[in-house]
C-alpha positions in Angstrom: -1.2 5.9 -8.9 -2.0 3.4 -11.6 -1.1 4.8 -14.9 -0.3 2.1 -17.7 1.7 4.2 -21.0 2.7 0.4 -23.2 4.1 0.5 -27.0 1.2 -1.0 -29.1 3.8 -2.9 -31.2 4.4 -4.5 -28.0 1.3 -5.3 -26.8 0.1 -6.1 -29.9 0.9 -10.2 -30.1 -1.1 -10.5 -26.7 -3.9 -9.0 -27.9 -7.4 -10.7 -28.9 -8.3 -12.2 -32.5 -11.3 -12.9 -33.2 -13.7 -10.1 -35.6 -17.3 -11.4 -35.3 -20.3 -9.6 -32.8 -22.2 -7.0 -32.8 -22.1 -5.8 -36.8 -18.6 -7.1 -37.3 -17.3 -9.5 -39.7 -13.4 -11.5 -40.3 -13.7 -10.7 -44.0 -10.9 -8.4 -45.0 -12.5 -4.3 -44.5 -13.4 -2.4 -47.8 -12.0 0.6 -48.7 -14.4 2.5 -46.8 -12.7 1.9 -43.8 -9.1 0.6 -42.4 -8.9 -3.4 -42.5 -8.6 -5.1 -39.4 -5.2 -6.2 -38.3 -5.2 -10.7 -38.9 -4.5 -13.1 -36.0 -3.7 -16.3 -35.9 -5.4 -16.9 -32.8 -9.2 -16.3 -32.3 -9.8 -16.4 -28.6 -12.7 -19.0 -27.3 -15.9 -17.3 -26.3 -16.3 -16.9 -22.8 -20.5 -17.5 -22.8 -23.3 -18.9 -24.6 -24.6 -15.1 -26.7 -28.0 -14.3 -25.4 -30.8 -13.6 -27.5 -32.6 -10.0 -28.1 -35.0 -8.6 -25.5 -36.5 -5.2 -24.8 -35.0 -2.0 -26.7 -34.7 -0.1 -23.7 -33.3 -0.2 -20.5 -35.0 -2.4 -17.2 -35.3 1.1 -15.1 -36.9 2.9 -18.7 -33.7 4.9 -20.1 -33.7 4.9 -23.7 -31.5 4.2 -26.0 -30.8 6.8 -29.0 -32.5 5.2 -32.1 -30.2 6.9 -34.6 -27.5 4.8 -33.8 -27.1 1.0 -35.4 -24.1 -1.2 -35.7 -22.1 -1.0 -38.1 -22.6 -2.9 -41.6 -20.8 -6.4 -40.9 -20.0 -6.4 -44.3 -17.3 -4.1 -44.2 -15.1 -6.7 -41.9 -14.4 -3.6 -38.8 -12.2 -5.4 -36.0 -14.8 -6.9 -33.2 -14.5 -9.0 -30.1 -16.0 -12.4 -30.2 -16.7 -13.2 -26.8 -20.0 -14.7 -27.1 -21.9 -12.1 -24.9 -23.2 -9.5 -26.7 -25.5 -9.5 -29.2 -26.6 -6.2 -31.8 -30.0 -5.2 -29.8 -27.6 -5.2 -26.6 -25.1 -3.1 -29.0 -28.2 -1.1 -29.7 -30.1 -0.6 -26.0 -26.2 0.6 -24.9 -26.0 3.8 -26.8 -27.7 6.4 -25.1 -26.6 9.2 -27.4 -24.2 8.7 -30.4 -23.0 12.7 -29.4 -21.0 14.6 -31.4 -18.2 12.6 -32.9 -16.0 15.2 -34.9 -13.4 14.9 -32.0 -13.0 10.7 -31.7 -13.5 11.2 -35.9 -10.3 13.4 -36.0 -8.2 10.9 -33.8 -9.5 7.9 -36.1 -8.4 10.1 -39.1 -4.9 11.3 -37.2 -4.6 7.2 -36.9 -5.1 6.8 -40.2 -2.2 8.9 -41.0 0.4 7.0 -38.7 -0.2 9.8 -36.2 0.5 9.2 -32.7 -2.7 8.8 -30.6 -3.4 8.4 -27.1 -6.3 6.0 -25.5 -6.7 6.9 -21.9 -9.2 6.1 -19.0 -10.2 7.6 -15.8 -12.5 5.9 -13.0 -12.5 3.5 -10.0 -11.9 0.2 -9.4 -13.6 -1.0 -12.7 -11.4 0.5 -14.9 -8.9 -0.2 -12.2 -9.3 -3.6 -13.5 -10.8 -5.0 -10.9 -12.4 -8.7 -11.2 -10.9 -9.0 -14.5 -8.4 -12.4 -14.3 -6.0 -10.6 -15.9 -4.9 -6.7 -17.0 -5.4 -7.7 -20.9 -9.1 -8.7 -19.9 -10.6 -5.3 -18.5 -12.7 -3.3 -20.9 -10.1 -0.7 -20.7 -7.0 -2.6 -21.8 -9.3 -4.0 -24.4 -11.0 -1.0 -25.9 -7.4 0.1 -26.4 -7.1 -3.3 -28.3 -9.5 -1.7 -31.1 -6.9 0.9 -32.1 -4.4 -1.9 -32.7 -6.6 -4.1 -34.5 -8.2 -0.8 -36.8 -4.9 0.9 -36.9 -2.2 -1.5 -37.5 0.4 0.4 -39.2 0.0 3.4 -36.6 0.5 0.6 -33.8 3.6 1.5 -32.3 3.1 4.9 -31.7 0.0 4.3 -29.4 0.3 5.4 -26.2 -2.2 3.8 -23.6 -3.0 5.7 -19.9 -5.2 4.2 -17.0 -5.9 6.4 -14.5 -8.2 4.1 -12.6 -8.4 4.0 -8.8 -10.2 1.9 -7.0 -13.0 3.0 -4.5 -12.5 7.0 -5.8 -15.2 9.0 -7.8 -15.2 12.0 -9.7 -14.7 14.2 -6.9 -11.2 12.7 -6.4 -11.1 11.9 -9.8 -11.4 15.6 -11.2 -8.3 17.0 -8.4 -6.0 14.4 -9.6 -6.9 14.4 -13.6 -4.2 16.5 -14.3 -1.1 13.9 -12.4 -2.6 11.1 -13.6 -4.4 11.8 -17.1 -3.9 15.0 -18.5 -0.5 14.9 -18.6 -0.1 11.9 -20.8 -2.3 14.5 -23.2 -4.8 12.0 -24.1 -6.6 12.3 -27.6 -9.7 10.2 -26.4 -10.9 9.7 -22.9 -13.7 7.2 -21.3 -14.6 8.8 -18.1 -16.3 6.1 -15.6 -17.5 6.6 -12.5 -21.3 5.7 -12.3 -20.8 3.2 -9.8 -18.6 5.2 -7.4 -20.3 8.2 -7.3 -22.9 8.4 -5.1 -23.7 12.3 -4.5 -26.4 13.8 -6.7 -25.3 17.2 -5.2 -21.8 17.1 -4.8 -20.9 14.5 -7.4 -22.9 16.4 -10.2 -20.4 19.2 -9.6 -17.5 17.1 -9.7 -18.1 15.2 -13.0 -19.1 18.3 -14.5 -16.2 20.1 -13.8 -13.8 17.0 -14.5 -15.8 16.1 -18.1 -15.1 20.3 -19.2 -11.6 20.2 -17.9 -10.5 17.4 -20.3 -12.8 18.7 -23.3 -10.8 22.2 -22.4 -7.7 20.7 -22.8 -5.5 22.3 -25.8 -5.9 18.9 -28.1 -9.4 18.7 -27.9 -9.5 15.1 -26.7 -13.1 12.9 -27.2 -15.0 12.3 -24.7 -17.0 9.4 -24.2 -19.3 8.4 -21.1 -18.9 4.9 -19.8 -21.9 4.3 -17.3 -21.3 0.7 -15.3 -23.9 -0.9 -12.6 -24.5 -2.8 -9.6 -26.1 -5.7 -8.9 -29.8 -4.0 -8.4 -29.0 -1.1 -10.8 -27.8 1.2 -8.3 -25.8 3.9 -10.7 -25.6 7.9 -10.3 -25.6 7.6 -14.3 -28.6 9.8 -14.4 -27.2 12.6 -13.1 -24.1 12.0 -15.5 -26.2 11.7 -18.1 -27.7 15.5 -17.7 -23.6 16.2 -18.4 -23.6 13.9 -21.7 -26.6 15.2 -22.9 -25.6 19.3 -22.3 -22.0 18.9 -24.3 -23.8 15.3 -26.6 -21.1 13.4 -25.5 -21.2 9.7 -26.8 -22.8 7.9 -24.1 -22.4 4.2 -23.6 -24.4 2.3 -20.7 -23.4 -1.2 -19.7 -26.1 -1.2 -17.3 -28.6 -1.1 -20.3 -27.2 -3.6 -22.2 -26.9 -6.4 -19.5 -30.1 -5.5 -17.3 -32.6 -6.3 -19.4 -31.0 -9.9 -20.3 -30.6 -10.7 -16.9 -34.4 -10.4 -16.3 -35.0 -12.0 -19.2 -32.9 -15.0 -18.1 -30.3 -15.1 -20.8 -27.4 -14.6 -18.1 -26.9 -14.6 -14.4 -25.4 -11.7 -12.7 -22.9 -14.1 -11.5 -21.9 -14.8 -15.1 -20.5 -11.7 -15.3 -19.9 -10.6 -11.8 -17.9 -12.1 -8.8 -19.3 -9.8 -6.4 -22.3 -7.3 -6.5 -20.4 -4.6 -8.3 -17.1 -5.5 -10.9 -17.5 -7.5 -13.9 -15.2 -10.3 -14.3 -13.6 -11.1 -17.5 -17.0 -11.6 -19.2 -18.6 -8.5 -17.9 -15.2 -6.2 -18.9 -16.0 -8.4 -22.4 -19.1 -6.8 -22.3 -18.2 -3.2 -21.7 -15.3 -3.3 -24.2 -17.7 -4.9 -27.0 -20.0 -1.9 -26.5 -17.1 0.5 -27.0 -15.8 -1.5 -30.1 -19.1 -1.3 -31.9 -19.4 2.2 -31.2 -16.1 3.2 -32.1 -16.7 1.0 -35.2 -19.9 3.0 -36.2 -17.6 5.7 -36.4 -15.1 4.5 -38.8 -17.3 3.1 -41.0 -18.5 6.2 -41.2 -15.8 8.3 -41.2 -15.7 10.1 -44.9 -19.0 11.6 -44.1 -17.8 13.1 -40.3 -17.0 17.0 -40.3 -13.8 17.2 -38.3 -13.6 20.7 -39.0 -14.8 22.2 -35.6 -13.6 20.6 -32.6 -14.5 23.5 -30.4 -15.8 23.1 -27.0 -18.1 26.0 -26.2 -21.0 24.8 -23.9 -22.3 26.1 -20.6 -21.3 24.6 -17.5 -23.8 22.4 -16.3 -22.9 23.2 -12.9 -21.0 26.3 -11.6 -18.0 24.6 -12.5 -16.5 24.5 -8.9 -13.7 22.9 -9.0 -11.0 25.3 -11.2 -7.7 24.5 -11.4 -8.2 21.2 -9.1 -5.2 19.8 -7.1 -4.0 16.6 -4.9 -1.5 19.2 -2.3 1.0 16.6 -0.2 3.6 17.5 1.1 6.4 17.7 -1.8 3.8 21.1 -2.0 2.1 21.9 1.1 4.4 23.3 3.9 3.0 22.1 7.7 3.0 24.2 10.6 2.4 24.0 14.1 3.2 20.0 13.7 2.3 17.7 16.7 2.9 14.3 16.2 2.6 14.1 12.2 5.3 13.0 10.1 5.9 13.0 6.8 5.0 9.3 5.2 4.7 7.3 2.1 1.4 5.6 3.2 -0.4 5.4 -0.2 0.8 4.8 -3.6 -1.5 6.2 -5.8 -1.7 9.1 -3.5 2.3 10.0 -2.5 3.8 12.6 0.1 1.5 12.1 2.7 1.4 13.1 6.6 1.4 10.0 9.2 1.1 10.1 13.3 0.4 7.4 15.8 0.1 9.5 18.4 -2.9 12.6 19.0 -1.2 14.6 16.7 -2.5 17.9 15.2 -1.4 19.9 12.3 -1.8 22.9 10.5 -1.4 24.8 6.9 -2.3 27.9 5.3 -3.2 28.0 1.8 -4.9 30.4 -0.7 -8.2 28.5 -2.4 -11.6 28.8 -3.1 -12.4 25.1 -2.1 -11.1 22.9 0.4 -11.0 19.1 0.7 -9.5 16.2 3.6 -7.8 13.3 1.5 -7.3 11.1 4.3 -6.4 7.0 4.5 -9.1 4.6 6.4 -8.0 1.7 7.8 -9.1 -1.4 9.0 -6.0 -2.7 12.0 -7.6 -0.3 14.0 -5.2 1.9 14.9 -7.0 5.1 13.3 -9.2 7.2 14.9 -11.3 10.7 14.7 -9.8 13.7 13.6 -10.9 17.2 13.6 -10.9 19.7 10.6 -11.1 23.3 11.7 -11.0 26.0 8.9 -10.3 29.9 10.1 -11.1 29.1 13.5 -14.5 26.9 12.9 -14.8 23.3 13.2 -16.2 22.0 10.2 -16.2 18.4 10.0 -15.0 14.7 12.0 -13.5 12.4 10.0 -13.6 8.3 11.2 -10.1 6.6 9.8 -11.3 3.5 11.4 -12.7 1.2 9.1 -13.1 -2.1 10.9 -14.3 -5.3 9.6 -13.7 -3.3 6.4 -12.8 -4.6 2.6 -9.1 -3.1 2.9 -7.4 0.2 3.8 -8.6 3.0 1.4 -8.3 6.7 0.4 -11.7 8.5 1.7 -11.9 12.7 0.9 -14.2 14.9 2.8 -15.2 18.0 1.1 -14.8 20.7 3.8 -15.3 23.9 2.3 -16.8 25.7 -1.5 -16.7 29.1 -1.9 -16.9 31.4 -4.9 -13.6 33.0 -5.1 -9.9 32.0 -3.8 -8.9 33.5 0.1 -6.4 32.9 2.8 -7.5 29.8 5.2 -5.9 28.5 8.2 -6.7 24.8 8.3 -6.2 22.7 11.4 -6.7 18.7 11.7 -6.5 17.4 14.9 -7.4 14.6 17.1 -10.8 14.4 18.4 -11.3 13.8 22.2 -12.0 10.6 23.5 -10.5 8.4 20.7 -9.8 4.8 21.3 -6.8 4.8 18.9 -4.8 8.2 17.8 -3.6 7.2 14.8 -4.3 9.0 11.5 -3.0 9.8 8.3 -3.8 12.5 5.8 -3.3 11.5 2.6 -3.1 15.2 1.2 -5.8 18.3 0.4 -7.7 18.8 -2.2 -7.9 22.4 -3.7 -9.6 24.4 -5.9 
């Protein structure tokens, strides 16, 4: 489990120092808005800035013209890293959303109140391809509330729930454990690259965005939609969620797409492999979210924090209620052949482990059911067998070979509309060439 909860006084000397891109400015900030916090060290940039291209996105999504950068006049805290440029800025907003809730934390700040920056997604926000933890987009977006809020500093709290190679249908059963419970005041969901689903994954974003906009301290919300390579991204179907509860959307994909085909920048400038941004392209992200959050402040006299209410129809039917990770500190086994209890994964502890053609069983009381299960790539896992009340409902492969690395896969096995009593069996399939298997936990709902 990857949660990061640092002191901001702390982390504070290590952050960057530069305030120039995007609308921003080094001058000291007028009274409009909070000055930036001074450094005596500007970091170098990291790219030649590219030059302005298309207002829209290269697949046609369009950014929300309300929404321009703030005034640079007013000296707002900005990265310079030499990559983005204000029509980028611009072309990344897809909605500017309702911004009482991220208005009220900035205001909250502003009083020396205690606010917490959190993030939830995969590998990106992970940190992955980034050279070091201070250089993803998430460390550094946190950076902004430093830099905007200096005397609140050192009573930010700071929680990344990134996972690698999990999407919102893992994300939304472990919110809770690894988010939630830190009570986050704003959130940047992102999981546009690891969602893949239209069906299933549309259910599970839904359900994960309303269960943090229910929680009791109305946290903000704001959509972070990433990219591959050749644009593959299920940020369409996000975006019907940011658009039904105008959630601040933010799309890296439309920022850096267009200048790529323009030849301003190389995928590979950005990119060790065809999906996470290196230190540059976690530049990127994080200068999107600084300009945006700066629009905000500079803004923030004229923002009605009054009604923070979350009201809004599910997009979806909501499935996933009361979502859960069950291991087993939680989940009692019965009928055990083979299986052992196991600390296989860390982000995913109390686990079940056999080596042998094990089977076992539990009973549990829930409307939805789902296999968290480990794939590996030494190839000593092989097909197992989920039976639910009798029926078998689904095989599940844990051999991964010639794979990336051993990682957690879920299998949803079973929706329904209302809680009941299940039996559920897993068990090894005939004619495996290896027995092993372990089940990381199920996921319930």
């Amino acid at each position: 489990m990857k949660i990061k909860k640092m002191i901001a006084a702390v982390i504070a000397a290590m952050l960057l120092g530069s305030l120039t891109a995007c609308g921003g400015s080094s001058d000291t900030a007028s009274s409009s808005a909070p000055a930036a916090e001074s450094s005596a060290t500007a970091e170098s940039a990291e790219a030649d800035a590219p030059a302005p291209v298309s207002a829209q996105g290269s697949d046609g999504i369009p950014a929300d013209d309300t929404w321009q950068p703030a005034d640079a006049s007013l000296g707002l805290p900005a990265l310079d890293l030499g990559m983005t440029t204000d029509e980028m800025c611009r072309r990344a907003v897809l909605n500017v959303g309702n911004r009482a809730r991220l208005a009220n934390a900035m205001k909250r700040a502003q009083n020396k109140e205690k606010i917490t920056f959190g993030v939830i997604g995969g590998s990106i926000t992970q940190g992955t391809g980034a050279q070091s933890s201070q250089e993803t987009y998430a460390f550094r977006s946190m950076a902004w509330w430093v830099k905007a809020f200096p005397e609140a500093a050192n009573k930010l709290g700071y929680v990344n729930a990134g996972i690698g190679a999990t999407g919102s249908y893992i994300g939304v059963h472990r919110a809770e454990r690894d988010l939630l419970a830190e009570k986050p005041d704003v959130v940047i969901v992102e999981f546009s690259v690891n969602d893949t689903d239209p069906l299933r994954d549309l259910q599970s974003y839904d359900s994960l965005v309303r269960r943090i906009l229910e929680q009791d301290n109305q946290p903000a919300v704001i959509l972070l939609f990433m990219t591959q390579d050749n644009g593959t991204s299920l940020y369409e179907t996000h975006k019907k969620i940011g658009e039904a509860y105008d959630l601040p959307m933010i799309s890296y994909k439309n920022a850096v797409m267009p200048e790529i085909k323009a030849g301003e920048f190389t995928w590979q400038d950005i990119s060790p492999d065809n999906i996470h941004p290196n230190s540059n392209g976690h530049g990127i992200a994080a200068e999107l979210l600084w300009n945006y959050f700066n629009s905000v402040l500079a803004d923030l006299d004229h923002i009605d924090t009054s009604d923070l209410s979350f009201t809004a129809d599910p997009v979806s039917d909501d499935r996933y209620q009361q979502p859960k990770i069950a291991g087993s500190d939680v989940l009692t086994a019965e009928d055990v052949t083979g299986f052992t209890e196991a600390e296989v994964n860390s982000s995913f502890p109390h686990n079940w482990k056999t080596e042998t053609a094990g089977s076992i069983t539990f009973h549990a009381e829930t409307a939805n059911i789902g296999v968290l299960f480990q794939r590996t790539i030494d190839g000593k896992s092989g097909k197992y067998e989920v039976w639910v009340d009798g029926e078998k409902k689904r095989t599940l492969d844990g051999n991964f070979p010639g794979g990336w690395g051993n990682y957690a896969e879920a299998a949803e096995i079973l929706t329904g509309d209302a809680p009941a009593e299940h039996e559920i069996t897993i068990r090894a399939a005939e004619g495996n060439k290896a027995d092993g298997f372990t089940l990381l936990g199920l996921m319930l709902s």
